[in-house]
N, C-alpha and C positions, 0 to 999 in steps of 0.2 A: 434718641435711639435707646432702647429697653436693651436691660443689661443682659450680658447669655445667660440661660440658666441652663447648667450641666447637670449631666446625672452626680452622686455622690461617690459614685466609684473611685481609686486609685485612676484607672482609665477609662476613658469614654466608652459610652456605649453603644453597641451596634445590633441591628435586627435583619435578616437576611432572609429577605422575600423571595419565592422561587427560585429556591437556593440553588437546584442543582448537584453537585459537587462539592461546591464551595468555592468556588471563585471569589465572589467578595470579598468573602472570610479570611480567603487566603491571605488578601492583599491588607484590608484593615487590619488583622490581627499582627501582620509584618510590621505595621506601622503603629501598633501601641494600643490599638480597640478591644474590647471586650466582648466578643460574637456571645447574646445572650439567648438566641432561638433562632430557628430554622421553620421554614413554612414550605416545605416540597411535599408531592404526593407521589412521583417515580418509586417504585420499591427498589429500583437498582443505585438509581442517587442515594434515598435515605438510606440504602447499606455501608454506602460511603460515609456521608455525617456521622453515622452513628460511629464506623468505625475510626474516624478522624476525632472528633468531638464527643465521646461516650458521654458526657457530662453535661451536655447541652442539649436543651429540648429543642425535639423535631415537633409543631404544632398544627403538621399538614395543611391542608385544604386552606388558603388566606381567608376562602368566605368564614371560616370559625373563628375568625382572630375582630377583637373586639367588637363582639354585639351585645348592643342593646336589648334589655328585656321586652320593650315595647313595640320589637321588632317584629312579633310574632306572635300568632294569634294565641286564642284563649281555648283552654283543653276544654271539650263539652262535659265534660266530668266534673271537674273540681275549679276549674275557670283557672289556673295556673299557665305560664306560658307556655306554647306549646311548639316544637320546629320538626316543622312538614321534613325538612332535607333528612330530617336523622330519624326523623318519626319515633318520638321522646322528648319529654318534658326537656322545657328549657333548662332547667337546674341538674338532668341526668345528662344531656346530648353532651357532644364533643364541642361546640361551641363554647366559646373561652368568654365569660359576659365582662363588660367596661369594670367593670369595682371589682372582680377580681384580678383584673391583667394591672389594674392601677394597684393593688397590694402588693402583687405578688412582683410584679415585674419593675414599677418605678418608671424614673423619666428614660426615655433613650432618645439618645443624642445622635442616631443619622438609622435611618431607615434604604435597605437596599434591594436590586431586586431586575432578575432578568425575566421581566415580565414576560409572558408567552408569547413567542415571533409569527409561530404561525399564522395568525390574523394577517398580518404583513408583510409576509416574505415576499419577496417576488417572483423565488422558485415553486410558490404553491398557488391558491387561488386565489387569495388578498381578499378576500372575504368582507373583513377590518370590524368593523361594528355589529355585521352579522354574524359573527362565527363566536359559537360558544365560548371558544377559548377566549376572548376578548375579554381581559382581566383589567384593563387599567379602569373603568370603575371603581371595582375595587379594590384596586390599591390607593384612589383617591380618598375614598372612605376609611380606609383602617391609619393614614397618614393623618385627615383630619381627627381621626378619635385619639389618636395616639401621640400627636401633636410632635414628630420631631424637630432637634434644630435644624437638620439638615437631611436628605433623602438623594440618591444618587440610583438610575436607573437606565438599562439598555435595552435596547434593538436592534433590527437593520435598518438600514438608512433609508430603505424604501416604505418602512410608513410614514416620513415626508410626504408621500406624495400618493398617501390611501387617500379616496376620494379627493381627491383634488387636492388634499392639503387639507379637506375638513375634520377630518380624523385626526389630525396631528394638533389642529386648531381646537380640540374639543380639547383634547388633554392637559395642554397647557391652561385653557382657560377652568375647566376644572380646579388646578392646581392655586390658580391663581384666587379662583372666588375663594377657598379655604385659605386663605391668605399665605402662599406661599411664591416668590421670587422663582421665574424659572428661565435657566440658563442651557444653550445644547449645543453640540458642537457634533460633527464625524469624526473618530480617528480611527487609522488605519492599526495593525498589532504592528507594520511595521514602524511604526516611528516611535516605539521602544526595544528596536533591534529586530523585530524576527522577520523572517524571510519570505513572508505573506503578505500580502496585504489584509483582510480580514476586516476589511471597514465597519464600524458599529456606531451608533450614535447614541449617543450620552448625554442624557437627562439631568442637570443637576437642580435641586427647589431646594429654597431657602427660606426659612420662615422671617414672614416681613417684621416682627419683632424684635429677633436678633442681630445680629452685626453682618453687615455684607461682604463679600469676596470681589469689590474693585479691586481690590489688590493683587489678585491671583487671577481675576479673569478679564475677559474683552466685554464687559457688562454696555451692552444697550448699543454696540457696534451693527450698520446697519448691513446688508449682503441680500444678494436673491439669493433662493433653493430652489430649484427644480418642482414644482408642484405646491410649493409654496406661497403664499400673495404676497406679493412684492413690496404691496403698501402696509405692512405689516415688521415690525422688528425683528430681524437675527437676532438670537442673542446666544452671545459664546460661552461654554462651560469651559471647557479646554485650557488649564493653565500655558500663559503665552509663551515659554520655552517649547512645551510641547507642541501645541499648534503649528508653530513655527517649523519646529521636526516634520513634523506628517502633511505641512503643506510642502515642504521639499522632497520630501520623498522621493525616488523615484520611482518612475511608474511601470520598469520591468521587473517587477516583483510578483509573486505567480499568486494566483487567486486563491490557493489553499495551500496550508503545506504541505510538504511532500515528506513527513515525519510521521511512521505510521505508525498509530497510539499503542499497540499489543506487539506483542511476541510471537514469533511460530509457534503451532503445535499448541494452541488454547484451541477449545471448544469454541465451535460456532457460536454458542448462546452467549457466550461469555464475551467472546470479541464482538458483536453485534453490539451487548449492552455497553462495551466500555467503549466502542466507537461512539456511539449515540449521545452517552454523556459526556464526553468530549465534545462530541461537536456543539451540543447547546452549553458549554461553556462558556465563560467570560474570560478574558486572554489576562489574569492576575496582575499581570505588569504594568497595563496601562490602568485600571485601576489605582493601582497602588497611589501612582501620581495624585489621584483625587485624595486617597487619602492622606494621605500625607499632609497635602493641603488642609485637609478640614482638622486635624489632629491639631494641627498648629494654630486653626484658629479655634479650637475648642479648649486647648491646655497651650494658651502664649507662654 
């Protein structure tokens, strides 16, 4: 087994995909990480990051976060690279290219990220593959260029069972051709106390070079899912205390809170936005748990 190679930081380092708010941030920064960028394009989330973290870059759109020059065709002018999205040269656009994000930014040590749900919600039209928003491509690609040791991502639990379970089966296996271990579990927000349920499933990849989490997880335990092939492996991300919480659970616990995110007397615009980013939040607390976990296996 290949030894871990950490960033050079005092503490490890973290990259916060479809940031949001800062959910992730919240939870690994709790636990000793180093939040080094933000990738959101909401202008009412990035008002937050910015206000939260002024010192840390927002790098928007995840499609600009490490590209290749050869990505992209050649300017009819000067033959230079050329990108159609920003229409400007590869060396002026906002695309961030590989040899700069490797100077400027260094190794990172877990890559996070509430990829966009729409595609699979079950409250909208499950689209999954055909719906623009459908980002885990690329997040597969900026993971392979960017090579973490560790990656931790959510959803709702019902793209288990987009297309059949094909969709869910593309992503892991994606994960897996770039050589990363990939572990997933549901937990509920309540089986770290709160008063919802709020089920989410969590993606945990582990690059197969580094050192594994038998220790922390149910690795290669076997289970049906719902829209899932049966002949096919569970595999748990959920360290086994938790697990254990959120399969006891009980199950009159109400399907959203009843904790309502604003204050009387705000402007419409203003409680719309901060409902919104609320609700595509990530519930910090159950996070945390992961990190914590990977803190310790990054800095024993």
């Amino acid at each position: 087994m290949a030894t871990l190679e950490t960033s050079t930081n005092d503490r490890p380092t973290h990259l916060d995909l479809f940031s949001g708010i800062g959910g992730f941030s919240y939870a690994f920064e709790a636990e000793g990480f180093k939040t080094i960028g933000f990738s959101e394009t909401d202008p009412d989330a990035s008002s937050v990051l910015r206000y939260l973290w002024p010192d840390t870059p927002n790098f928007g759109d995840v499609r600009n976060i490490y590209r290749f020059a050869d990505e992209y065709k050649e300017c009819e002018c000067c033959r230079e690279p050329f990108c159609d999205r920003h229409n400007e040269h590869f060396s002026d656009c906002a695309c961030i290219g590989c040899s700069q994000w490797d100077d400027e930014m260094g190794q990172v040590d877990v890559i996070t990220g509430g990829v966009p749900c729409q595609p699979a919600s079950a409250i909208g039209k499950m689209c999954g593959t055909f719906d623009p928003r459908w980002l885990w491509p690329e997040t597969i690609r900026v993971v392979c260029g960017i090579r973490p040791n560790y990656g931790l991502f959510e959803n709702p639990p019902s793209i288990l069972k987009l297309d059949g379970g094909r969709a869910w089966n593309t992503i892991v296996s994606g994960f897996s051709t770039v050589g990363y271990d990939c572990f997933w579990e549901v937990i509920p927000a309540a089986a770290v106390g709160a008063g919802h349920l709020r089920e989410r499933l969590f993606l945990l990849i582990a690059n197969s070079d580094c050192q594994g989490l038998e220790g922390y997880s149910g690795d290669g335990e076997d289970g049906d899912q719902p829209g899932w092939n049966s002949t096919q492996e569970m595999r748990h991300a959920g360290p086994k205390d938790l697990r254990t919480i959120a399969i006891d659970t009980p199950k009159f616990y109400k399907a959203q809170s009843p904790v309502w995110p604003v204050v009387d007397g705000l402007s419409a615009r203003l409680v719309e936005a901060a409902i919104r980013c609320v609700g595509n939040s990530v519930v910090p607390q159950v996070v945390q748990v992961y990190a914590r976990t990977l803190y310790r296996t990054l800095r024993p």
